[in-house]
C-alpha positions in Angstrom: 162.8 89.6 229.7 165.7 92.2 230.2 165.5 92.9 226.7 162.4 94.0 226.3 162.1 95.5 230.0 164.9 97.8 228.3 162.9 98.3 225.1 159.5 99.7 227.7 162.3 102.0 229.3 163.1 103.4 225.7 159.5 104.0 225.0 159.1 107.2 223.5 156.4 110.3 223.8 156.1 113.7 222.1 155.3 116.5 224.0 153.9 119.6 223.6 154.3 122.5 226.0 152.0 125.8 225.5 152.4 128.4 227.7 150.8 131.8 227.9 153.5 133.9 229.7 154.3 137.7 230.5 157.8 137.6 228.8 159.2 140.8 227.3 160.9 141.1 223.9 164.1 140.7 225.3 163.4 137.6 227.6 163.2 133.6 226.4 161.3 131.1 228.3 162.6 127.8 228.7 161.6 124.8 230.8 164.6 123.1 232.8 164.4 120.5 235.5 166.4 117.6 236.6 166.8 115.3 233.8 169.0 115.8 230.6 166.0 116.3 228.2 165.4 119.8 230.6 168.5 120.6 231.3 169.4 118.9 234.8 168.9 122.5 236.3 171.4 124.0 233.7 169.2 126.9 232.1 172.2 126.9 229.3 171.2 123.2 228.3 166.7 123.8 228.8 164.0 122.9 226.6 163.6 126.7 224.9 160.5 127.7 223.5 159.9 129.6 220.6 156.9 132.6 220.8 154.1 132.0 218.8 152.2 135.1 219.8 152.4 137.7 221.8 152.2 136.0 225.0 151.8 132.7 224.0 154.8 130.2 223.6 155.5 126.8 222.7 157.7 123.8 223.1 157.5 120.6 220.8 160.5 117.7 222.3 160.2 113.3 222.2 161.4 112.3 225.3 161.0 108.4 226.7 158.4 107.7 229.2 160.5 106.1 231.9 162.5 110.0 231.5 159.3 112.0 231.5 158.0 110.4 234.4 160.8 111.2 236.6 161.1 114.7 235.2 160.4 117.5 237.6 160.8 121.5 236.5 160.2 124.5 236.5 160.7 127.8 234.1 162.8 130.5 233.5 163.0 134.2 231.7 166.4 134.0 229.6 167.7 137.3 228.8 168.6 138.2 225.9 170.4 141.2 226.9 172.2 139.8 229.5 173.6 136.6 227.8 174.0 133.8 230.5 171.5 135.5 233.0 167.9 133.2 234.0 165.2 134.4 236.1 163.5 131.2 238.0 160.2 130.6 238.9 159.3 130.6 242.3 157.0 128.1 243.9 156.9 124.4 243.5 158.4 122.2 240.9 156.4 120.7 238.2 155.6 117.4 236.9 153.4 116.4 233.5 151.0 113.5 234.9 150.2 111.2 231.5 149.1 107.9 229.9 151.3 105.8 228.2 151.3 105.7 224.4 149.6 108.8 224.4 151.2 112.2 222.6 151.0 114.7 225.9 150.3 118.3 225.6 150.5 120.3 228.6 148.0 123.7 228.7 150.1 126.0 230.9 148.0 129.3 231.4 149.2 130.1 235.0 152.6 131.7 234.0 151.1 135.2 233.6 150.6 135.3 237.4 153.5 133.4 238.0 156.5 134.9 240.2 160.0 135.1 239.0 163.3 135.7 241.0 165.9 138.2 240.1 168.1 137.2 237.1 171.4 134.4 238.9 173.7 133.7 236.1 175.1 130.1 234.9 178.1 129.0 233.8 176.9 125.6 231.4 175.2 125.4 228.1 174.9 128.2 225.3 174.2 131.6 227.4 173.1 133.2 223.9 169.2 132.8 223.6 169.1 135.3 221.1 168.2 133.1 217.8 166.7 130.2 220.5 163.0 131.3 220.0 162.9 129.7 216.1 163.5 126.4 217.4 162.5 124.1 220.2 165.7 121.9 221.4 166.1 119.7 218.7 162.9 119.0 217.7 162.2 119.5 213.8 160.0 121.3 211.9 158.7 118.1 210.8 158.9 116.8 213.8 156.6 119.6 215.1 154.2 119.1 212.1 154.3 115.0 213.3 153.4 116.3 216.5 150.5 118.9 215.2 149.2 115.9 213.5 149.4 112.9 216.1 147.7 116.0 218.5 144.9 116.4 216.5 144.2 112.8 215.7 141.0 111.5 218.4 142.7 108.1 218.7 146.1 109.9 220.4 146.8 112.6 223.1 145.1 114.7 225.4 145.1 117.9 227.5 146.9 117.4 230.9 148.1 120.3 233.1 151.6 120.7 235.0 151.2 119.2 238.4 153.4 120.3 241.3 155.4 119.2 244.2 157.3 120.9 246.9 160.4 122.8 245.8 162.9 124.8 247.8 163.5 127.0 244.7 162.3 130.7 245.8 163.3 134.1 244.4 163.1 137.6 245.0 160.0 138.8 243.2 160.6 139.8 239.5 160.0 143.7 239.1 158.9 144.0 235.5 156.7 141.1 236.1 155.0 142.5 239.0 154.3 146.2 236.9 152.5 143.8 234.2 150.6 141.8 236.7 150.0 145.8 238.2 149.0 147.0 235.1 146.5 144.4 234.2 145.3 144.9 237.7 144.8 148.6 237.3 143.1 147.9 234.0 140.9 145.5 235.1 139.7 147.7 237.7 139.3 150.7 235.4 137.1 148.9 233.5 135.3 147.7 236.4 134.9 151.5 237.7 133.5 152.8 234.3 131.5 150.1 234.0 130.1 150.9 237.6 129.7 154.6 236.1 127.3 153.5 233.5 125.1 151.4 235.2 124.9 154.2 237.5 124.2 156.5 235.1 121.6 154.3 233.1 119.7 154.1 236.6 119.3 157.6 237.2 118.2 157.6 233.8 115.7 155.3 234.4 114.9 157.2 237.8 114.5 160.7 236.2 112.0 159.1 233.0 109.8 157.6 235.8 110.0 160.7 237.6 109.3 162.9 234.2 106.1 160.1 233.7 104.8 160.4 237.3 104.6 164.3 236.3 102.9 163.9 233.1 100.5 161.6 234.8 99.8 164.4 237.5 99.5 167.0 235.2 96.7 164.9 233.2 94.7 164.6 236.4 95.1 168.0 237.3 93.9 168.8 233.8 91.1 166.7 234.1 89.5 167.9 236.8 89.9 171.2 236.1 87.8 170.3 232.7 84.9 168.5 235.1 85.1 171.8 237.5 84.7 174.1 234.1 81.3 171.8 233.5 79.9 172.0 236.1 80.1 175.8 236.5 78.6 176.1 233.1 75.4 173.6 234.1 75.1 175.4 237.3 74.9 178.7 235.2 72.5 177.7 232.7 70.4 176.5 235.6 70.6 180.2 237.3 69.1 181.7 234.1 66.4 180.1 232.4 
């Protein structure tokens, strides 16, 4: 029995972390929480992500069940100019809610919106990030492409979102992530206000062709009569002088 409780402990899962996030060129997001596969709160020893796109980033780790399910974390900008410096996420902590057997991937769209606190440095783990983007703490390239594969399969996985619980892990709000919220703000409402414009403008459009129709229609009346007044001053004539 102790045997093979041990052996459901050891159970293993891959999973997949995609994360769209507002991190600049010189910044590396990592996941780190409180158990050794994220770190145990060292931002040194986290589960680094490498950038796929622009915005978009991704983490592929195995990790057993029993060690998922007690995980709890949050993320953090690395910087890459200032070795050994990590900006935390403020808010609640995060947990990954899954089935067993299954290969998780977590969807994480939030972090764009998502506050960070002023860069605190730490002391533990590699404080170099620089080269950390081409791999994903350990995991393979082929481990990745056994991960791509067991993801797509129907008969494995599925799409489960970060869940949260309360944290006492707040930060001063994060400057340069603020002007990008900002900026997509501003934009947003630009394109809101010229799209106002043009509607506007198409009305009054529409307004001033009714208006121009209404005329024509006027001026055909007016013409008209005039036409049946002309008759009927020529009848009347030819009836004066036989």
């Amino acid at each position: 029995g102790d045997v093979r409780g041990r052996a459901r402990l050891r159970k293993m899962v891959w999973v997949k972390i995609r994360a769209v996030a507002a991190a600049s060129e010189t910044q590396q997001l990592a996941a780190v929480g409180n158990t050794p596969t994220f770190g145990e709160w060292e931002p040194g020893s986290a589960l680094k992500f490498r950038r796929v796109d622009e915005m978009m980033f991704e983490a592929v780790v195995e990790i057993s069940e029993a060690e998922l399910r007690q995980t709890r974390y949050k993320y953090v900008l690395v910087s890459k100019d200032d070795p050994g410096r990590a900006c935390w996420e403020s808010g609640e902590d995060r947990v990954v809610l899954f089935e067993p057997g299954q290969t998780v991937v977590v969807q994480e769209d939030s972090l764009v919106t998502s506050v960070f606190g002023d860069g605190v440095k730490f002391e533990k783990g590699p404080t170099d990030y620089t080269g950390a983007q081409d791999s994903t703490n350990g995991a393979s390239g082929s481990a990745e492409r056994d991960a791509d594969a067991a993801d797509e399969s129907d008969a494995v996985g599925g799409v489960v979102r970060a869940q949260s619980s309360q944290s006492s892990r707040e930060g001063p709000f994060d400057a340069e992530l603020l002007q990008r919220v900002a900026a997509v703000g501003a934009a947003v409402c630009g394109g809101a206000v010229l799209l106002l414009a043009i509607l506007k403008s198409r009305k009054a459009a529409e307004k001033e062709d009714k208006a121009e129709a209404a005329r024509a229609d006027h001026a055909t009346l007016i013409d008209a009569f005039r036409s049946f007044l002309s008759g009927r001053r020529s009848a009347l004539s030819i009836n004066a002088n036989p």
